[in-house]
Every structure is written in structure tokens, then in C-alpha cells.
TITORVEX-141071 format. One record per residue: chain; x, y, z of N, C-alpha, C in turn. Coordinates in steps of 0.2 Angstrom, whole numbers. Example, Ala and Ser with C-alpha at 12.3 -4.5 7.8 and 13.67 -1.06 7.14 Angstrom:
BEGIN
  ch    npx    npy    npz   capx   capy   capz    cpx    cpy    cpz
   A     66    -28     39     62    -22     39     66    -16     39
   A     64    -11     35     68     -5     36     64      0     39
//
This chain:
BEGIN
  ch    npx    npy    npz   capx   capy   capz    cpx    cpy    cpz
   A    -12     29     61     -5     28     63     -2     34     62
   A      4     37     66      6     43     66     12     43     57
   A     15     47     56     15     45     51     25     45     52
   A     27     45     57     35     44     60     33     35     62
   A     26     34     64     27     25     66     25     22     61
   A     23     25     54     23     22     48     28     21     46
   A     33     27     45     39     26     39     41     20     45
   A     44     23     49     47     16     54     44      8     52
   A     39      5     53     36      2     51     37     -3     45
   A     37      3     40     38      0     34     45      2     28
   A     51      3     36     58      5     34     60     10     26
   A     56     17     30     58     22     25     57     28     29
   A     60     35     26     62     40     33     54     44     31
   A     53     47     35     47     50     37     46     55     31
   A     53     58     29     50     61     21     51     58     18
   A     50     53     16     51     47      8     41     47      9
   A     40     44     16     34     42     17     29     49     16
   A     29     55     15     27     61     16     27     60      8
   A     32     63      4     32     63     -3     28     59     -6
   A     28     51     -3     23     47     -6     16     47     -5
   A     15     51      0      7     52      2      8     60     -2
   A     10     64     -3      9     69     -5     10     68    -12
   A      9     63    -18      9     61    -23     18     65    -26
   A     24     64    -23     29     67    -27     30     61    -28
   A     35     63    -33     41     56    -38     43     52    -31
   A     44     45    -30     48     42    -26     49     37    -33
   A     57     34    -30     58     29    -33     54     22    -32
   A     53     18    -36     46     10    -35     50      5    -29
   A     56      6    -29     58      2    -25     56      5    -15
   A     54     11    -14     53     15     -9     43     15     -8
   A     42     15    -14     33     11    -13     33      6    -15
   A     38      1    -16     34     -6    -16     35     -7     -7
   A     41     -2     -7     43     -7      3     37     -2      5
   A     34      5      4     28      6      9     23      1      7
   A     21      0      1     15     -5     -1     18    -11      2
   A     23    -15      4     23    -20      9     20    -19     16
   A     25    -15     18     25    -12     25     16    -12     28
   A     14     -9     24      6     -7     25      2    -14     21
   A      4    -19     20     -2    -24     16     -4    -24     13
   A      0    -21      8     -5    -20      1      1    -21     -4
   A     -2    -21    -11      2    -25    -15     -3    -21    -23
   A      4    -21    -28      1    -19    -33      0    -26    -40
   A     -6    -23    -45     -5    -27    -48     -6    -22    -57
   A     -4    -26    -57     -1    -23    -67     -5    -27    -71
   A    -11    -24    -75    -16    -26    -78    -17    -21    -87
   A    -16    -23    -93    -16    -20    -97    -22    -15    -97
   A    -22     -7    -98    -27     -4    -98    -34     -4   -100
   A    -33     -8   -105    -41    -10   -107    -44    -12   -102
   A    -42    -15    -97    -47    -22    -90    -45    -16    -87
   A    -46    -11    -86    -45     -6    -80    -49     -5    -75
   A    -56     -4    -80    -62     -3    -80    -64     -9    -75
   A    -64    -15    -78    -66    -21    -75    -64    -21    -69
   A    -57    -21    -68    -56    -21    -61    -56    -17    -56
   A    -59    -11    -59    -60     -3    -53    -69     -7    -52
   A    -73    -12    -55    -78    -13    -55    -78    -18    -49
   A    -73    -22    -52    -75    -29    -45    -71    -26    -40
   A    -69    -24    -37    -64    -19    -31    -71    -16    -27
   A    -74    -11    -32    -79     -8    -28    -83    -14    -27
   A    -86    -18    -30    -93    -23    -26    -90    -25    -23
   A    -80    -29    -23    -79    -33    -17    -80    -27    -11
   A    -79    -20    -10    -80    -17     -4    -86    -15     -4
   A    -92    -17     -9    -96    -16     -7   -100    -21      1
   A    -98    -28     -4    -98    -33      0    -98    -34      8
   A    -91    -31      8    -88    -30     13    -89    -28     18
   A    -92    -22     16    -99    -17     21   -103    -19     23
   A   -106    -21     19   -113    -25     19   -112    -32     25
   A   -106    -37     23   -107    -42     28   -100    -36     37
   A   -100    -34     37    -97    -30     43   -106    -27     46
   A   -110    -23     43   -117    -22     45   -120    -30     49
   A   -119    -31     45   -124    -38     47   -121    -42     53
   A   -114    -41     54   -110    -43     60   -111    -40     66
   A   -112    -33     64   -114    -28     72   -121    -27     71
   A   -126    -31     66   -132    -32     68   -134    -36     72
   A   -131    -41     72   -130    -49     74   -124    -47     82
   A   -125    -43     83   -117    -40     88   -110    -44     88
   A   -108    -49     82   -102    -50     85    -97    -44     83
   A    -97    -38     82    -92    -35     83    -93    -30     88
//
């Protein structure tokens, strides 16, 4: 998606949505509305379980893979 029909999308101007892909300061309340806007959500976990959950992320996308394979093996996709 072009990135003038993201900010649109996710009601922020096109350089708010720049700065936040190009890792600058934005304020939280301008990436929580991009992280709505786009379906994603953040979550606040003490940094100890960091670890833990960068582990179960990657298997659930391993999973993921694996049953999408198996869908265009089978051709429903």
C-alpha cells in the first residue's frame, strides 16, 4: 500500500507516517492510531519474558508458513 493511502487509512499525514517508518520520535498516541489503523496492537511484557515471547511469535509464524504450504499444496489457495 502506497504510503499517502496508509496515513489516510490510519488518520495520520503522510509525514507523521514517514517519521514512524523511518524510526523518528513520534508521539505514542500517532503509533498507537498507526498500529490500529494497520491491525496490529502492542503489548507491554516485563523484560525478563522478552525472550519468551520473541520465541512463541517466531513458531506461531513458523506455523503459519507451514500450514499456508500445505493449503497451496492441497490448491486451496
Amino acid at each position: 500500500m502506497p504510503i499517502d493511502q496508509a496515513a489516510n487509512h490510519c488518520g495520520v499525514s503522510v509525514g507523521m507516517l514517514s517519521k514512524l517508518e523511518n524510526g523518528k520520535g513520534v508521539n505514542l498516541e500517532h503509533a498507537l492510531r498507526v498500529m490500529d489503523g494497520l491491525g496490529l496492537t502492542m503489548l507491554v511484557v516485563p523484560r525478563a519474558h522478552a525472550a519468551l515471547l520473541e520465541q512463541a511469535a517466531a513458531h506461531a509464524a513458523r506455523m503459519d508458513k507451514n500450514a499456508a504450504r500445505e493449503r497451496q499444496v492441497r490448491g486451496e489457495e
